[in-house]
MIMITOR-848150 format. One line per field, with one value per atom (N, C-alpha, C): residue in one letter; atom name; x, y, z. Coordinates in steps of 0.001 Angstrom, whole numbers, m for minus. Atoms other than C-alpha are relative to their C-alpha. Layout:
vexti <- a  ...
gulum <- CA  ...
xx <- X  ...
yy <- Y  ...
zz <- Z  ...
***
This chain:
vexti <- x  x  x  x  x  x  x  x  x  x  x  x  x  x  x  x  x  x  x  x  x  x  x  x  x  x  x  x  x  x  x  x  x  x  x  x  x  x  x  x  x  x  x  x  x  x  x  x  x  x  x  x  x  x  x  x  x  x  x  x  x  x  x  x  x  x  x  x  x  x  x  x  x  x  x  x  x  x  x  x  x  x  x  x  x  x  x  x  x  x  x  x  x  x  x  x  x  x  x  x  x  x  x  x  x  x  x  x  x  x  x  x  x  x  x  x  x  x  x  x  x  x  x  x  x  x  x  x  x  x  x  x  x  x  x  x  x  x  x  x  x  x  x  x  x  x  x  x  x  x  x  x  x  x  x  x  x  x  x  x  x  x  x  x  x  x  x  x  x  x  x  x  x  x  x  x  x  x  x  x  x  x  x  x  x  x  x  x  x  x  x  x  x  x  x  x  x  x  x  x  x  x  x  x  x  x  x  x  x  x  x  x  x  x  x  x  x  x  x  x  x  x  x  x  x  x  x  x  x  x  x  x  x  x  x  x  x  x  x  x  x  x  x  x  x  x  x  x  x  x  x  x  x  x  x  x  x  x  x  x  x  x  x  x  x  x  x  x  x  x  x  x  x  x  x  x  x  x  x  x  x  x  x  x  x  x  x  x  x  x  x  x  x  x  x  x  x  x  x  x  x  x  x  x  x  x  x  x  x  x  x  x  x  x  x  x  x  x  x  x  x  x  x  x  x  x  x  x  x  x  x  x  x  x  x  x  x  x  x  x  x  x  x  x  x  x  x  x  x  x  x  x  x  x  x  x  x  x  x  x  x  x  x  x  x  x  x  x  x  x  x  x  x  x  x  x  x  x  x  x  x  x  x  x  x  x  x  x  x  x  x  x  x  x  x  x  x  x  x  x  x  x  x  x  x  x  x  x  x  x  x  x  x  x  x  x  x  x  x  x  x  x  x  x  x  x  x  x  x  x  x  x  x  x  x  x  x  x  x  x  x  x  x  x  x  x  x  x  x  x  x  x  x  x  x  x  x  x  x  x  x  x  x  x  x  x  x  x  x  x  x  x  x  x  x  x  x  x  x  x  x  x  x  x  x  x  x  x  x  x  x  x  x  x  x  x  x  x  x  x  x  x  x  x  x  x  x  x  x  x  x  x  x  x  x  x  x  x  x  x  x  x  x  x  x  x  x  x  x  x  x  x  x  x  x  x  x  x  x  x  x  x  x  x  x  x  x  x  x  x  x  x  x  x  x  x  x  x  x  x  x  x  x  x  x  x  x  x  x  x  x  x  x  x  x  x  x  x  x  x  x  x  x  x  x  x  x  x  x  x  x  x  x  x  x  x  x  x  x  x  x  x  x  x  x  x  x  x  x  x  x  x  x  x  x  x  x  x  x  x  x  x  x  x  x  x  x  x  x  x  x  x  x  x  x  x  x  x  x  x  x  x  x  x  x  x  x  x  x  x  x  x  x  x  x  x  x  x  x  x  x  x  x  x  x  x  x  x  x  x  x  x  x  x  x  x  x  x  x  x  x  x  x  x  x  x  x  x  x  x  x  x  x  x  x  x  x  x  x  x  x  x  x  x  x  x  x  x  x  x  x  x  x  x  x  x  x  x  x  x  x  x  x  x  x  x  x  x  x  x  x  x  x  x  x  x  x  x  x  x  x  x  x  x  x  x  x  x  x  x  x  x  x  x  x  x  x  x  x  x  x  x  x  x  x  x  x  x  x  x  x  x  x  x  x  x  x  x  x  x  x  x  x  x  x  x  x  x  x  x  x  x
gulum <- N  CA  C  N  CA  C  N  CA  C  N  CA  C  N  CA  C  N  CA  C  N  CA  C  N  CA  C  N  CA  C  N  CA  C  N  CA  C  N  CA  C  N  CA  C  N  CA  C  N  CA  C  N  CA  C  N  CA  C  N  CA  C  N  CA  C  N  CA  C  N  CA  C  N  CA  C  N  CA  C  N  CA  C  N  CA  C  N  CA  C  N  CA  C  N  CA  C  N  CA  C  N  CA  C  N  CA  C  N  CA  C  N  CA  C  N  CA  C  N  CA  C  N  CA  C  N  CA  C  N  CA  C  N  CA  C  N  CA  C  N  CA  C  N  CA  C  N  CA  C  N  CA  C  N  CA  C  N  CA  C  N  CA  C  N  CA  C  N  CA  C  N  CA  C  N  CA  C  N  CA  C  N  CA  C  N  CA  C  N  CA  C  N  CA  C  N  CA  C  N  CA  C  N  CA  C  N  CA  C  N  CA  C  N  CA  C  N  CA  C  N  CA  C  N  CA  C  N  CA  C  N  CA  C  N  CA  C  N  CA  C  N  CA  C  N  CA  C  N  CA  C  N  CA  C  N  CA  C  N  CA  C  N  CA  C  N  CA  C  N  CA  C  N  CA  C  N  CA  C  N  CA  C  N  CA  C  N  CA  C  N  CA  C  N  CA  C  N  CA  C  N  CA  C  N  CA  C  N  CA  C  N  CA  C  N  CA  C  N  CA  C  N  CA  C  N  CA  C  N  CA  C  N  CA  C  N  CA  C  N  CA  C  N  CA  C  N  CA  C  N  CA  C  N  CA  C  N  CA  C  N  CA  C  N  CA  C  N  CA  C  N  CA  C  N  CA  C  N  CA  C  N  CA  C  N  CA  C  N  CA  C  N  CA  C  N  CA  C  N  CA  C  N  CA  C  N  CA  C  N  CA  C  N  CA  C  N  CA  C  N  CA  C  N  CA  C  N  CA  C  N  CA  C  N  CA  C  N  CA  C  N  CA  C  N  CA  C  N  CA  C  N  CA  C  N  CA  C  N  CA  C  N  CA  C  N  CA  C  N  CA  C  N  CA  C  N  CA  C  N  CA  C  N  CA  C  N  CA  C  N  CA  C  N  CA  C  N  CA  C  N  CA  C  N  CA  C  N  CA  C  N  CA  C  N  CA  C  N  CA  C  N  CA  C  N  CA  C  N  CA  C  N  CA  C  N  CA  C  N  CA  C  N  CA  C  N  CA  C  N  CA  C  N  CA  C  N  CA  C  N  CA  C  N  CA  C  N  CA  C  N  CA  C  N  CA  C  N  CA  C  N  CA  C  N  CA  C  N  CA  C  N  CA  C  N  CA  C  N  CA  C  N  CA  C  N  CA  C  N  CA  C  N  CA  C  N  CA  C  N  CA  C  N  CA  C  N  CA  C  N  CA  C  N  CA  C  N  CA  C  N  CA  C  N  CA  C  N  CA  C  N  CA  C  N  CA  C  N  CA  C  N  CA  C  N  CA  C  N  CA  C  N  CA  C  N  CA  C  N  CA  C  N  CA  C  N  CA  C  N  CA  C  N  CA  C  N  CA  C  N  CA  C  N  CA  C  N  CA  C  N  CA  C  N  CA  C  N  CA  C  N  CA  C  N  CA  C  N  CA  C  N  CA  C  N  CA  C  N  CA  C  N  CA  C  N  CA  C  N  CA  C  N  CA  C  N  CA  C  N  CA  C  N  CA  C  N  CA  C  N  CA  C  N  CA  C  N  CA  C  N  CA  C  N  CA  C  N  CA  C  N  CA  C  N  CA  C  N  CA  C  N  CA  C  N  CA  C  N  CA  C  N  CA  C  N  CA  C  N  CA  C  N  CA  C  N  CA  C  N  CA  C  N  CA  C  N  CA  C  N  CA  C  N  CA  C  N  CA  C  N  CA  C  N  CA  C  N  CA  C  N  CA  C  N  CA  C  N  CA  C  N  CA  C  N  CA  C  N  CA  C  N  CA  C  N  CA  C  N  CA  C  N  CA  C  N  CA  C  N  CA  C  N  CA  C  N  CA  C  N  CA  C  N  CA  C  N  CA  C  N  CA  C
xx <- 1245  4430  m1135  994  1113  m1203  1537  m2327  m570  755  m4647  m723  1114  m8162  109  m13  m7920  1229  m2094  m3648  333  m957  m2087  m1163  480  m5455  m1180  1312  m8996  m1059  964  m12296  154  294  m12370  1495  m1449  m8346  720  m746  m7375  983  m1342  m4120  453  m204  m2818  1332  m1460  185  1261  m1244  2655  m193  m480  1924  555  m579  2794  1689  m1341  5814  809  m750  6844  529  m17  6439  1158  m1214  8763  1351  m1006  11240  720  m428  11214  919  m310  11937  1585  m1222  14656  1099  m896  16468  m10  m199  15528  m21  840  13502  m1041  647  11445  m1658  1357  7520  m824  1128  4740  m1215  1658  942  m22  861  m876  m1976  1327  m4659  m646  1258  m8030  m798  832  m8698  367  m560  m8701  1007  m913  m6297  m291  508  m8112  m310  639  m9514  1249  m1007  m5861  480  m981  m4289  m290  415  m6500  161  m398  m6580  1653  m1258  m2950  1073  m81  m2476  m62  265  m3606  847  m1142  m763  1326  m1754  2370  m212  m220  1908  205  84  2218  762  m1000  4194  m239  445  4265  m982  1176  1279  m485  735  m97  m1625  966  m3519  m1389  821  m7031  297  m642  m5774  826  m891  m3012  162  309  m4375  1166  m720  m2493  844  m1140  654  293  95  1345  771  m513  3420  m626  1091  1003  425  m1063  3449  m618  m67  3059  m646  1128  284  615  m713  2779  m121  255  1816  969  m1300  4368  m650  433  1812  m1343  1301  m1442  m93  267  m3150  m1808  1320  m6793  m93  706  m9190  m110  m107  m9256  m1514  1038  m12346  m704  805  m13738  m239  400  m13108  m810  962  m14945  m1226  1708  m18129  m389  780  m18354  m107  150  m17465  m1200  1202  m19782  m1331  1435  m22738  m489  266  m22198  m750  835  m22939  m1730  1307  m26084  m861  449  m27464  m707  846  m27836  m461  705  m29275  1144  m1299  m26060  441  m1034  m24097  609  m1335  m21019  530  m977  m18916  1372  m947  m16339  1083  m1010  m12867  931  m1112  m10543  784  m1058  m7545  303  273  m7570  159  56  m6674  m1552  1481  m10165  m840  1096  m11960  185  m277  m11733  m1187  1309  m15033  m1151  1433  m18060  m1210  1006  m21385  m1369  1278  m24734  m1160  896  m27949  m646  613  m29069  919  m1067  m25954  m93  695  m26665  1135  m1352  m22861  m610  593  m23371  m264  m444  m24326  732  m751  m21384  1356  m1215  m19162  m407  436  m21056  349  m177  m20611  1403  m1221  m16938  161  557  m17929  m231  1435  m19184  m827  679  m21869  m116  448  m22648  664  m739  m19549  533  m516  m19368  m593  333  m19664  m943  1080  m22824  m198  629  m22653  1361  m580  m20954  872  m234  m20582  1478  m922  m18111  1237  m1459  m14828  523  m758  m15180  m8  m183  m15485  1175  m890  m12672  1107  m1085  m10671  858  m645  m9684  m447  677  m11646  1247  m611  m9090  m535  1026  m11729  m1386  1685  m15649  397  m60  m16556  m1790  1039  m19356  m535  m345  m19150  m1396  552  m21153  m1461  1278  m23994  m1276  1079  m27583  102  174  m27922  m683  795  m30669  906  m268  m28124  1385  m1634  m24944  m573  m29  m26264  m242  m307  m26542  1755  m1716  m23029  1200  m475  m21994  66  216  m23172  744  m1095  m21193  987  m1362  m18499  909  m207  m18675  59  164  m19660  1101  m1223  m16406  1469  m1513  m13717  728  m921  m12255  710  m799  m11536  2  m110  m11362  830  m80  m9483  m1085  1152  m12699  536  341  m12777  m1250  1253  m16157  m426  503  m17425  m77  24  m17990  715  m449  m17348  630  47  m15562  8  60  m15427  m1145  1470  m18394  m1742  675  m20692  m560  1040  m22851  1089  m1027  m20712  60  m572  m18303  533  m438  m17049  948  m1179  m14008  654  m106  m12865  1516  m1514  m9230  82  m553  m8186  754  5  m7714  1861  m1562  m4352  627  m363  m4158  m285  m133  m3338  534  m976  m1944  1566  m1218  1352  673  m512  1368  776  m432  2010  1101  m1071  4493  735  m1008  6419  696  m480  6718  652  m335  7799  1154  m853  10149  1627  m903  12001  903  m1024  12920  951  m853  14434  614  m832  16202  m476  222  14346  m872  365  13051  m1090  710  10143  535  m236  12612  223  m603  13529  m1353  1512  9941  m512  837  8088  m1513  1296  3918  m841  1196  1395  m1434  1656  m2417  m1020  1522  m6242  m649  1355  m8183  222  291  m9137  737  m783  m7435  1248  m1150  m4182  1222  m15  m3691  697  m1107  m1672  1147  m1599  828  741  m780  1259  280  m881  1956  1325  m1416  4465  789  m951  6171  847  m1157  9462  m320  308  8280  m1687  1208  4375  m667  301  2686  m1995  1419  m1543  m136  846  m3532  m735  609  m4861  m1780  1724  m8438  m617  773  m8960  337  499  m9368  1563  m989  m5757  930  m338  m4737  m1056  940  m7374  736  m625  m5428  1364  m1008  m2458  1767  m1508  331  256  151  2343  423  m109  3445  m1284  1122  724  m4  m128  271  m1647  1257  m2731  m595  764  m5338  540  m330  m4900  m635  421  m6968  1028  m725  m4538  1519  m1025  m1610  974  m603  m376  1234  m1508  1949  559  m792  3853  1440  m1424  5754  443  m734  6526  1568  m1610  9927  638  m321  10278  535  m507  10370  1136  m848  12546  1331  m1570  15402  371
yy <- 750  m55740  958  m625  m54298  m743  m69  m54525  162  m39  m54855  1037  m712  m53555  1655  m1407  m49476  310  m437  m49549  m84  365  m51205  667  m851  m50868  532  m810  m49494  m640  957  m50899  m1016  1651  m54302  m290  225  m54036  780  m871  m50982  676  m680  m49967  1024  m594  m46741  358  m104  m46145  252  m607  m44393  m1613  1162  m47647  m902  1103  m49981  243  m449  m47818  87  301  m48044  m1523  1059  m51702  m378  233  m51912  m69  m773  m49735  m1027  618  m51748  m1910  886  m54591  m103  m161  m53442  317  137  m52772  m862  1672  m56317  m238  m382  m55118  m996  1164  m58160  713  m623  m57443  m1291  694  m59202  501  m475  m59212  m401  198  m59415  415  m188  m59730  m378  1159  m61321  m479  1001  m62349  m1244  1563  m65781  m126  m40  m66766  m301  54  m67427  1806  m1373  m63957  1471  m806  m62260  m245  663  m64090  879  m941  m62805  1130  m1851  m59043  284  m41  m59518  18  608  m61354  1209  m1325  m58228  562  m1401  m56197  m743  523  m58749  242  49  m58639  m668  1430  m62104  29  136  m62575  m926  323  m63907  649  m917  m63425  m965  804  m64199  518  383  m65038  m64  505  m65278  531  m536  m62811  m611  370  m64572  m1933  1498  m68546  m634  156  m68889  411  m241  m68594  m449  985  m69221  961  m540  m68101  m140  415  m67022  m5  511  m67485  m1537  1045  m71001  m929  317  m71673  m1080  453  m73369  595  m551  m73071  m70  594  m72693  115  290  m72076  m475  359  m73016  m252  310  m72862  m492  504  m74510  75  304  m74638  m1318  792  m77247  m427  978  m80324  778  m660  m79169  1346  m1424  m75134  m129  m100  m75276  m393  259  m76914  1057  m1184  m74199  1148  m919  m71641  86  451  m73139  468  16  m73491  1468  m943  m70570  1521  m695  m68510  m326  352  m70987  8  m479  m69956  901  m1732  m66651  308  314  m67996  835  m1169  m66365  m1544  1478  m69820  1321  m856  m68550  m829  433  m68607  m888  199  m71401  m261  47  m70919  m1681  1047  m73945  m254  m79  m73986  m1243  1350  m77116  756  m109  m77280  m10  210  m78224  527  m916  m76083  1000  m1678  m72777  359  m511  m72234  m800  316  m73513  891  m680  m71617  m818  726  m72904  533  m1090  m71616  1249  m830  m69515  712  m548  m68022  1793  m1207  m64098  1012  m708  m62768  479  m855  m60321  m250  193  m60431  84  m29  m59133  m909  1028  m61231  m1321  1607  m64465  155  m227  m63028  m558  149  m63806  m1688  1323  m67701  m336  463  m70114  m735  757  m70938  m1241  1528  m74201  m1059  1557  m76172  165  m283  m74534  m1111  683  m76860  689  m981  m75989  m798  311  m77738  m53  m730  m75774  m1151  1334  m79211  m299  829  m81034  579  m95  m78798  47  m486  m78019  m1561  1080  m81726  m1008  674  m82725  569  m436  m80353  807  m1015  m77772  1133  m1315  m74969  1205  m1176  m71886  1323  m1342  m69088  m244  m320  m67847  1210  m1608  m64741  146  m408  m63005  1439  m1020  m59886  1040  m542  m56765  m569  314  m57629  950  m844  m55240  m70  m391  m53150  m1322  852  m55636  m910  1302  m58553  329  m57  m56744  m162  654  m57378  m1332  1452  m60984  m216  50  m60581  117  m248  m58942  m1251  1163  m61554  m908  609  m63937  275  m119  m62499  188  189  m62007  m1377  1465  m65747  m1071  372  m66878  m149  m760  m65128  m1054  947  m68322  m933  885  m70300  712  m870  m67513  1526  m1501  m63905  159  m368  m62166  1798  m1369  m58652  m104  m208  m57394  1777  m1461  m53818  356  m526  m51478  m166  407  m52671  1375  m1127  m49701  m664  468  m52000  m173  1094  m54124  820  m961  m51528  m838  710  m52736  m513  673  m55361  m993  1112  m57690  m556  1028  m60286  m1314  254  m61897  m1132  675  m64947  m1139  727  m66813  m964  491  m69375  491  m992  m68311  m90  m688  m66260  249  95  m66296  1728  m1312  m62573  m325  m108  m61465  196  27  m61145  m1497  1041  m64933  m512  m3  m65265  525  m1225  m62291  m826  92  m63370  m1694  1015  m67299  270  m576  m65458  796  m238  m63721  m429  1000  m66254  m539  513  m67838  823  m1106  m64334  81  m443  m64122  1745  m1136  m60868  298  146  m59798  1744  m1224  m56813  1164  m1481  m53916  130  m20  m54844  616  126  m54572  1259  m1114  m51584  m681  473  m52318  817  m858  m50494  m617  1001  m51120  1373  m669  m49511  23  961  m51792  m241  699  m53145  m929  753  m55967  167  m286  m54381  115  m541  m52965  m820  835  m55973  23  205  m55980  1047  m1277  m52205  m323  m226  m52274  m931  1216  m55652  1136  m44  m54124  1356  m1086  m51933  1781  m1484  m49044  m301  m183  m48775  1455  m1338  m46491  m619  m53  m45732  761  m204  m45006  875  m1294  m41330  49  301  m41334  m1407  1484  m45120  m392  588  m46913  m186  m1  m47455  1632  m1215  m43660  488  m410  m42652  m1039  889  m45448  842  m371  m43368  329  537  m44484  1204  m1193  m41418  285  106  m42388  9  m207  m41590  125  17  m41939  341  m316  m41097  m1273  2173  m44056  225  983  m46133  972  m346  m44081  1318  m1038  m41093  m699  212  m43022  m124  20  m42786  m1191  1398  m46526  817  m197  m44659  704  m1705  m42227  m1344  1251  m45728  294  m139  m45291  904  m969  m41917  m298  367  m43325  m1614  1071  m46824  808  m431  m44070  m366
zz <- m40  2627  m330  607  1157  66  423  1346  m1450  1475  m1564  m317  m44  m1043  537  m859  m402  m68  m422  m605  m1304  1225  m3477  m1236  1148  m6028  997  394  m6376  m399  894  m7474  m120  m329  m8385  m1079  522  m9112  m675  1239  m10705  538  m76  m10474  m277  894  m10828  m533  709  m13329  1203  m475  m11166  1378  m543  m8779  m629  1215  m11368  m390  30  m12072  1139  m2051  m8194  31  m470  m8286  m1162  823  m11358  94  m401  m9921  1604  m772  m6868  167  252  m8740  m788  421  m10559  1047  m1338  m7370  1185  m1033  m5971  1009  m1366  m3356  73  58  m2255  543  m402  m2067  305  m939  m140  m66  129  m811  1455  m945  2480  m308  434  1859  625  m548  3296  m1214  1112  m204  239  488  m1334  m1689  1452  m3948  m1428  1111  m6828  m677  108  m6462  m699  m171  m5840  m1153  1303  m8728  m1024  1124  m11299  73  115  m10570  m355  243  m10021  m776  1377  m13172  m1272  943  m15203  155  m58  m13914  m181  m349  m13784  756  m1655  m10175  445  m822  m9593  977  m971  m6340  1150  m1186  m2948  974  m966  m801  1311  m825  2564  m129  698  1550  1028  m1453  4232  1211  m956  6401  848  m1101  7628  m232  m295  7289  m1517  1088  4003  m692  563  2437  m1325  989  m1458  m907  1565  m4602  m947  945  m6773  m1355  1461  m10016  18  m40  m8925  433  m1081  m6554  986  m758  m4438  1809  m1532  m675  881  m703  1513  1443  m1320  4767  m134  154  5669  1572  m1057  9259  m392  m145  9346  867  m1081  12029  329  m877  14365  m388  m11  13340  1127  m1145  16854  22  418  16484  m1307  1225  13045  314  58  14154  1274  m870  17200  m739  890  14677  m941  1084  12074  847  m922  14642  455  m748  16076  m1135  1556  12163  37  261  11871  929  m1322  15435  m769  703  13498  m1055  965  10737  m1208  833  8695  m507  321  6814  m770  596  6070  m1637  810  3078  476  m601  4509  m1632  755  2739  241  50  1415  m868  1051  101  m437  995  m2172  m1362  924  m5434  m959  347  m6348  359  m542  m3913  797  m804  m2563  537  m749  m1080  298  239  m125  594  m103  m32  21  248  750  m795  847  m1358  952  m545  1569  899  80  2242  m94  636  2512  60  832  1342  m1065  715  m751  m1509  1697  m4927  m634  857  m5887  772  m197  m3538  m794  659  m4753  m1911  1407  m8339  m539  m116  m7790  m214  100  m7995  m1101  1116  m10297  832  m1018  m8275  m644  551  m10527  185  m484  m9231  1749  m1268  m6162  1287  m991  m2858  506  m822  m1026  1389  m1434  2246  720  m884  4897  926  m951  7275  m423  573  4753  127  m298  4837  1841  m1045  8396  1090  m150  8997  m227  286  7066  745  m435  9076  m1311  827  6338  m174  157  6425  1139  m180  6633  524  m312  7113  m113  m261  7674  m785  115  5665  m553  m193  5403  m854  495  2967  m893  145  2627  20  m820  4906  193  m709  4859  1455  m1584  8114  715  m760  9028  564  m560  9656  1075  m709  10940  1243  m1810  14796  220  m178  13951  m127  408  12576  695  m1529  15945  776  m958  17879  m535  203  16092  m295  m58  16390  1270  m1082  19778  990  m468  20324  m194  645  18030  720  m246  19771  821  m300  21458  m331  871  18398  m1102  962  16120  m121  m124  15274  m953  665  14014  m286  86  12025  m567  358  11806  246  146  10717  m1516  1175  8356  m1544  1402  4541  m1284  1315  2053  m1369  1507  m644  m472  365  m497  278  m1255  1746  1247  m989  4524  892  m527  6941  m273  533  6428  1329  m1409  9168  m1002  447  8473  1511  m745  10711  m227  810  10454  1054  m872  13023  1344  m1573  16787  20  67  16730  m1346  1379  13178  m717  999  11115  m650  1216  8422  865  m154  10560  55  245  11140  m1258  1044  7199  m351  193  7291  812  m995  9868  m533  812  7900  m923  1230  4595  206  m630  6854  261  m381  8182  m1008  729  5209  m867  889  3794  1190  m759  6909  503  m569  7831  1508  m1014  10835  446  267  11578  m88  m216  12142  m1482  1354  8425  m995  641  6915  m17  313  5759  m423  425  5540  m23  133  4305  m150  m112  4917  199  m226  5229  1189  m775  7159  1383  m1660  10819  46  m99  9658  m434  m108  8566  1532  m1220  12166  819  m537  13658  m1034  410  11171  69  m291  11061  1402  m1674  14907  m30  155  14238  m735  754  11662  371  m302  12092  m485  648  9601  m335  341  9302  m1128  725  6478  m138  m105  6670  m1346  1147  3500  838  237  3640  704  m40  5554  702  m157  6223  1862  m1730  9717  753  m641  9774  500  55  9332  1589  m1299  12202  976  m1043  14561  364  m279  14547  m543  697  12340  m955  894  11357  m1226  1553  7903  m730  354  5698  m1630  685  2306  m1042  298  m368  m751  346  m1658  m1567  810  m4065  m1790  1134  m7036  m161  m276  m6419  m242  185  m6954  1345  m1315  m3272  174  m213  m2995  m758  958  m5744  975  m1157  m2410  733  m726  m655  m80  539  m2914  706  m1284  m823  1121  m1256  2308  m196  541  875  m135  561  m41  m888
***
């Protein structure tokens, strides 16, 4: 299992060779691989798409499951009609409207115009068909996630506060951004990680965590490394400072490429 942002690439998807040549290699010996991300799948596809990467991924840190060959979902947890409007409310308290995520063929997001996610996350959009009222998915009962990405200093203690206000119908990561800068706040359905996804994708391979090797960066990696049987930390990042003594170098360095190392 693998992480994206900070593990697998770099920048806004760059891969480097000797990973590409790992992931080849792993394929030719019919070694089964797993995205784990807090992207959304539109997002993952494309970068992905550039490399032949297409694969299985759990998608929304955890809320979504999908074959992105095929866009075939095989999970999906939503928030609860009632959790979504405390969640919701609890953003527009702090004058923050979130980016709410939805996995729909037709819609993957909605953003309102005063929405203060960052320029280059919104860049990621077409804002011109994008849904702009926050209410409607988490009304219909589909809204998968809240995000919030690369936030000015000024707002991260609103960002706090809701995240502290959340935490009963929500898993919330919130801190420091290396991609985006500033903070990002990240919100999935209460009990919902990226291991929930893993552990569905699991099942139907008949595997079970002692089987699993996962590598990750982030705050939100950090439950699956502890789940999983063999854990490996990216060189420097939040997960490497947590403890985990497999260690590997980032993503512009070529680092996933030693995975094969420890695979035997």
């Amino acid at each position: 299992m693998t992480d994206l942002d900070g593990t697998l690439w770099h920048g806004d998807g760059e891969v480097h060779p000797a990973t590409l040549e790992a992931v080849a290699e792993l394929r030719r010996r019919d070694v089964p691989l797993l995205i784990a991300t807090g992207r959304r799948g539109t997002v993952a596809t494309e970068r992905l798409a550039r490399h032949d990467l297409l694969g299985p991924a759990v998608l929304l840190a955890g809320a979504v499951g999908a074959d992105l060959h095929t866009g075939h979902e095989w999970h999906r947890q939503a928030f609860s009609v009632e959790a979504g409007r405390r969640v919701l409310d609890a953003f527009l308290v702090e004058g923050l409207s979130p980016v709410v995520h939805v996995s729909s063929a037709e819609v993957d997001a909605v953003i309102a115009p005063e929405c203060p996610t960052s320029d280059v996350h919104r860049a990621q959009f077409d804002m011109t068909t994008v849904p702009t009222d926050p209410h409607v998915p988490v009304e219909a009962g589909v809204a998968v996630g809240f995000a919030l990405l690369g936030l000015p200093d000024r707002l991260a203690p609103a960002a706090h506060r809701v995240a502290a206000a959340i935490t009963r119908d929500a898993t919330v990561t919130c801190g420091l951004d290396i991609t985006f800068g500033g903070t990002t706040m990240l919100a999935a359905p209460h009990g919902v990680t990226k291991v929930t996804g893993i552990q569905r994708w699991a099942a139907v391979h008949g595997l079970s965590a002692a089987d699993l090797l996962v590598v990750g960066d982030g705050e939100n990696d950090l439950d699956m490394l502890a789940w999983a049987g063999h854990a490996v930390a990216v060189e420097g990042s939040v997960a490497h400072a947590a403890g985990f003594d497999q260690v590997i170098a980032p993503p512009e360095r070529g680092g996933w490429a030693s995975l094969l190392d420890l695979l035997g």
